[in-house]
C-alpha positions, -999 to 999 in steps of 0.1 A, spaced: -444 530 -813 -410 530 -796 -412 562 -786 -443 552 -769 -431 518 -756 -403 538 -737 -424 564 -721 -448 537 -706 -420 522 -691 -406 552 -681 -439 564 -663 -446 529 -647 -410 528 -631 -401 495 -656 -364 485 -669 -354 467 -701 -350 432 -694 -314 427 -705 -294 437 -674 -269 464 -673 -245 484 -646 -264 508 -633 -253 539 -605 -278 555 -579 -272 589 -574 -271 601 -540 -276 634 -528 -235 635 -521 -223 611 -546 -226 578 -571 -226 545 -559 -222 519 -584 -250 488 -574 -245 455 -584 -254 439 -622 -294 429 -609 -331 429 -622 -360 437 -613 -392 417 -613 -417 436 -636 -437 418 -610 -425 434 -574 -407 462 -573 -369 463 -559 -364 432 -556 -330 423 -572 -315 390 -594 -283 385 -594 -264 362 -620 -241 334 -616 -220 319 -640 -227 279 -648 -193 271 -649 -183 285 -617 -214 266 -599 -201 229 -612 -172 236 -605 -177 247 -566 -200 216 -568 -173 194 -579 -150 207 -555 -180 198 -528 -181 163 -543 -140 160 -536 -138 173 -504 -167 148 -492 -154 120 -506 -121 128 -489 -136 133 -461 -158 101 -462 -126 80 -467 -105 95 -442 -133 85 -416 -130 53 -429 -96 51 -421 -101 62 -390 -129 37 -380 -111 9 -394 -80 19 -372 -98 20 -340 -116 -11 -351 -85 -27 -353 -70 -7 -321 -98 -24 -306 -92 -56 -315 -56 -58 -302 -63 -47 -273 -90 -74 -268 -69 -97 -277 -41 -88 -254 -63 -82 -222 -79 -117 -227 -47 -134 -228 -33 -115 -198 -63 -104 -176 -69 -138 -154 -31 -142 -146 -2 -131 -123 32 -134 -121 56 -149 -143 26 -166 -166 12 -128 -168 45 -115 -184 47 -147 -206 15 -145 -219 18 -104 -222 49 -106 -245 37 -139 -266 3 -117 -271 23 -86 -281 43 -103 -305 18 -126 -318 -9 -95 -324 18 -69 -336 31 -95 -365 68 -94 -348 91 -115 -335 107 -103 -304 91 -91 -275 105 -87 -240 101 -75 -205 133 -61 -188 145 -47 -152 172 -27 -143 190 -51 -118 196 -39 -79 230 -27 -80 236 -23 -112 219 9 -127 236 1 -161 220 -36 -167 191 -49 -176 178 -86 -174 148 -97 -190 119 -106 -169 100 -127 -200 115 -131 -234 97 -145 -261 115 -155 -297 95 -161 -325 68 -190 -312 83 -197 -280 97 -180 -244 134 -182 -240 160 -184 -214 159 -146 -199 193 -131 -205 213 -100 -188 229 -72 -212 247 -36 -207 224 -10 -216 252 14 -227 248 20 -266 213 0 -268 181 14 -276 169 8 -243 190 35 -229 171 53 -245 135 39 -233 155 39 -191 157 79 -203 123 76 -200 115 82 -237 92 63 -261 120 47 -285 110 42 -319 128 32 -349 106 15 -379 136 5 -398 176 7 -399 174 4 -360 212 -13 -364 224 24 -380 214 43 -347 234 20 -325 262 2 -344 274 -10 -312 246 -30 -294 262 -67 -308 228 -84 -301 210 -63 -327 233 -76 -357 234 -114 -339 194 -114 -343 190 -94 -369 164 -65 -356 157 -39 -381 129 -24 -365 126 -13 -321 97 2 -307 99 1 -267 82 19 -239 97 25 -201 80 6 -171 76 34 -145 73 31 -104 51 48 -80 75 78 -82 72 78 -118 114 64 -123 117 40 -146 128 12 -139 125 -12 -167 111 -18 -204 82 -37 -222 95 -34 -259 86 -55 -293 114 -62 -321 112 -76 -359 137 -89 -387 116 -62 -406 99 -25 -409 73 -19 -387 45 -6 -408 13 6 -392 24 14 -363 3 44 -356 -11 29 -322 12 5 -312 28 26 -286 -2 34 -272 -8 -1 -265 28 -9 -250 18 22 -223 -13 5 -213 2 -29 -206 31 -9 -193 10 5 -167 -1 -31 -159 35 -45 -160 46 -15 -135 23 -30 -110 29 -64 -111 66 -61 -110 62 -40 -78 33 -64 -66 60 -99 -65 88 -73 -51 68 -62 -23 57 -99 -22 94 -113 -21 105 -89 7 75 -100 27 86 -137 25 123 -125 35 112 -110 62 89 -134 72 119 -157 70 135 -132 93 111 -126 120 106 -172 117 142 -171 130 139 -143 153 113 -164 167 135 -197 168 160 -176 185 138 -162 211 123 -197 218 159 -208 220 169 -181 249 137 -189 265 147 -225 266 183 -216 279 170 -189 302 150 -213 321 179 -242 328 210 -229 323 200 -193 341 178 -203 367 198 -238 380 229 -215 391 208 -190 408 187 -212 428 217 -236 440 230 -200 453 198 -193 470 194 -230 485 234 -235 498 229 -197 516 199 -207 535 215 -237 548 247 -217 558 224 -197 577 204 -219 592 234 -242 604 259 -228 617 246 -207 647 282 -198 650 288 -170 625 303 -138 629 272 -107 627 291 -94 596 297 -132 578 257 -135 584 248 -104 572 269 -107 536 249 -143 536 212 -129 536 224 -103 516 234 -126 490 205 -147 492 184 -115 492 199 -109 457 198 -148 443 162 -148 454 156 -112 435 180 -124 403 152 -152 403 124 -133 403 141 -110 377 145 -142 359 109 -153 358 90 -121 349 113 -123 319 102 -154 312 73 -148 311 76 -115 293 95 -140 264 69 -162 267 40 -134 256 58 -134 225 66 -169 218 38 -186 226 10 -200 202 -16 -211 214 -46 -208 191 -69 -184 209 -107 -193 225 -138 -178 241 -132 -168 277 -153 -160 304 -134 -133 324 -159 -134 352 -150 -173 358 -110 -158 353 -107 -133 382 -126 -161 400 -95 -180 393 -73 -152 399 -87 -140 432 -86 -175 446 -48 -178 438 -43 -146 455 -62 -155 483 -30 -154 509 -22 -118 497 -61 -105 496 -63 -113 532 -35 -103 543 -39 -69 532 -78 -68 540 -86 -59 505 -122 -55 490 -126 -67 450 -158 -60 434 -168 -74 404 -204 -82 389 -215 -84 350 -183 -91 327 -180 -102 287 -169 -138 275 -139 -126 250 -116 -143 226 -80 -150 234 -53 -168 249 -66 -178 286 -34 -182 297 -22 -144 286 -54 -132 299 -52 -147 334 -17 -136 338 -28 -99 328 -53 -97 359 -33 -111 381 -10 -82 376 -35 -56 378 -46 -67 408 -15 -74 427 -2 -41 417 -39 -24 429 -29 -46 463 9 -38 465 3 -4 458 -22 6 487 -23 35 512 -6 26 543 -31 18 567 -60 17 545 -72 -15 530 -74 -19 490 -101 -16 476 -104 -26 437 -133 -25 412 -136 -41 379 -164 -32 356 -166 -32 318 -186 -16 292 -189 -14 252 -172 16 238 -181 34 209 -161 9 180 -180 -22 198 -152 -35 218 -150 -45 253 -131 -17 279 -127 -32 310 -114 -9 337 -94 -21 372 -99 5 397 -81 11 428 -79 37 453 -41 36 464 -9 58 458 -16 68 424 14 82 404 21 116 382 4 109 347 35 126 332 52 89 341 25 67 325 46 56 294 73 53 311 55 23 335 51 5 308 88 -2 301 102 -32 307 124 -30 343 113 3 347 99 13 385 87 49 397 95 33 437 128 20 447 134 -20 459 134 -5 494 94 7 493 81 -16 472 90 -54 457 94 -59 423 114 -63 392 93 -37 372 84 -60 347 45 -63 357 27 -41 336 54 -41 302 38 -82 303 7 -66 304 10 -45 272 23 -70 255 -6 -94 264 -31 -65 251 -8 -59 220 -11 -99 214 -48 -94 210 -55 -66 191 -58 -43 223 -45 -13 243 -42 1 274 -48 35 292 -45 49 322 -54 76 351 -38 83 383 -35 109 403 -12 110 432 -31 98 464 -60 94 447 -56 63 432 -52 49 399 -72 35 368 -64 9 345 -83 3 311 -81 -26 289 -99 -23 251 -104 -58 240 -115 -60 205 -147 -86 198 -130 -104 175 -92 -105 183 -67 -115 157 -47 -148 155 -21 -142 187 13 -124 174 43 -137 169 
């Protein structure tokens, strides 16, 4: 029956249930296979056995390793929850304030959130790369008077390194001679540097306790942030300060020039006219001078009279950048109606033709303005061809940043562009006294007048072919310069 039992198994291609080792034999060699079964029902198709121990405890090991895992992301969450927090609280205590109240309320929030004692803002002082004073300083539940201190031997010298100084406990053993560390009994420092734009540091935000800081994971994290915020601020009121000192400075330049203004137009001009007035009477009276006597008289008047002239274009030049006055909508159409009628003696003297039709209503100072077209033009007249009239034409037109160019044409000497910054200077002339009048102050009062209301000036000449002036008028000019 066995006998049988084996040979039908042995014909049908069937194992013994029990599994064994069994080799193939290949046509080179034997290849040991794997302890497997086959399914009496499908053929090659192997089972392979696995102990129950081992599986439970690979499963077990599974079960661990989650549940490690599982906590550690709780850990996690719970840190950024409270990471969260802090910060919250910190940026609502500091985020709708400036200034001093922004580093008060910065280092009351630190403390109070971290669980410490101290915190403080410091700066290195100007001068003095070596000391630090404290910018806001708060002690327990209030601020305190800021203090200065030597940063020599402090952990602080170590944060103006520009390192992130950290030292949970035993702080007094790293630095046995900072005196202020034993007098307030810190055990534990953790301070950050405050950086400027050029990324130097130039001061600290730092918190302090009687105790170990525990937990501390993301507390520095959170000094950089505020850090950042500090940088700025502290950089924001210096900028701030130097503005008001030179403000300060340019309110007593100002003063000063008003002051000359106020000498230069008594104290100058009285001398200068009495020589002017007694030299025409000399010359007038006594018929009985010698040729040479006269001639050294009208001379010397000749230079009073020009020292006066001299005198009141730089008036008037101090004037552009003294005066006040708030500015106001002018029509320049009704102006050089103004100005053409005070120049009436010299227009028709000279025969000269102005032409002017359409022109804007700007904003400014009328009196500025008036005195600018009065230059142009008596230059455009001074400046003529002999024996040709002057003939000047004003037009204006919007340019392409919508402001108002208005242009004085003429068709007289011209000049060499290559000298058209140089006209601009004050006493500066391209002609000498002997050709042409003048104490070369003309068009420098003109650029100033421009500069007073947000404008510019250009211009085109060409010898003999006359010369261009161009005046850019913003539409709405600033406050008038001081």
């Amino acid at each position: 029956m066995n006998s049988k039992g084996a040979k039908f198994r042995k014909n049908h291609g069937l194992f013994p249930r029990n599994p064994g080792i069994h080799h193939r034999r290949s046509e080179k060699s034997f290849v040991p296979s794997a302890l497997f079964a086959l399914s009496p029902y499908k053929k090659n198709t192997a089972h392979y056995t696995v102990s129950r121990n081992s599986s439970m405890k690979r499963f077990n090991l599974l079960i661990a390793e989650s549940s490690r895992n599982q906590k550690s992301l709780q850990q996690s969450e719970e840190k950024l929850r409270l990471f969260n927090h802090q910060l919250s609280c910190i940026t609502q205590s500091t985020s709708s304030v400036i200034g001093n109240e922004y580093f008060n309320n910065l280092v009351q929030s630190l403390a109070s959130v971290f669980g410490m004692r101290y915190a403080f803002i410091g700066k290195i002082e100007k001068g003095s790369p070596k000391t630090l004073r404290t910018v806001a300083l708060w002690d327990k539940n209030k601020i305190i008077e800021n203090l200065t201190f030597i940063l020599k031997d402090t952990p602080c010298e170590k944060v103006i390194d520009q390192e992130t100084s950290f030292y949970p406990q035993n702080v007094q053993t790293y630095f046995p001679y900072d005196q202020c560390l034993v007098d307030w009994g810190i055990h534990s420092y953790l301070g950050v540097p405050l950086l400027n734009l050029e990324k130097q540091p130039f001061g600290v935000l730092s918190v302090m306790d009687e105790k170990p800081i525990e937990d501390f994971d993301h507390y520095h994290s959170i000094l950089n942030i505020f850090a950042a915020r500090c940088s700025s601020e502290i950089e924001r009121m210096d900028a701030e300060a130097q503005l008001k000192l030179k403000t300060r400075e340019l309110e007593k330049s100002h003063l000063a020039m008003k002051d000359f203004v106020s000498i230069a137009s008594h104290d100058l001009q009285e001398p200068v006219r009495k020589i002017a007035i007694f030299g025409s009477r000399l010359i007038e009276k006594e018929d009985s001078l010698k040729p040479e006597i006269r001639e050294y008289l009208e001379r010397m008047q000749k230079s009073a009279l020009r020292m006066q002239d001299l005198i009141n274009d730089l008036l008037l030049f101090s004037r552009t950048s003294t005066q006040t006055e708030p500015f106001r909508k002018i029509d320049l159409k009704v102006v050089l109606k103004e100005v053409t009628a005070d120049l009436e003696v010299l227009i028709n003297k000279s025969e000269a033709k102005i032409q002017f039709s359409s022109l804007p209503t700007i904003e400014g100072n009328p009196s500025q303005i008036r005195q600018l077209f009065q230059s142009f033009l008596s230059n455009a007249i001074k400046f003529h061809e002999v024996g040709k009239p002057p003939k000047i034409e004003i037009k204006s037109r919007l340019n392409k940043q919508s402001g108002w160019e208005i242009s004085i044409k003429d068709q007289g000497i011209g000049f060499n562009e290559k000298y058209k910054d140089r006209i601009f200077r004050p006493f500066e002339r391209l002609h000498g006294r002997n050709e042409y009048e003048g104490t070369g102050m003309g068009l420098a009062i003109c650029q100033k007048i421009a500069e007073n209301h947000g404008g510019a000036i250009s211009v085109k000449s060409q010898p003999g072919k006359g010369t261009c002036f161009s005046v850019i008028f913003p539409q709405k000019s600033p406050s008038l310069k001081l």
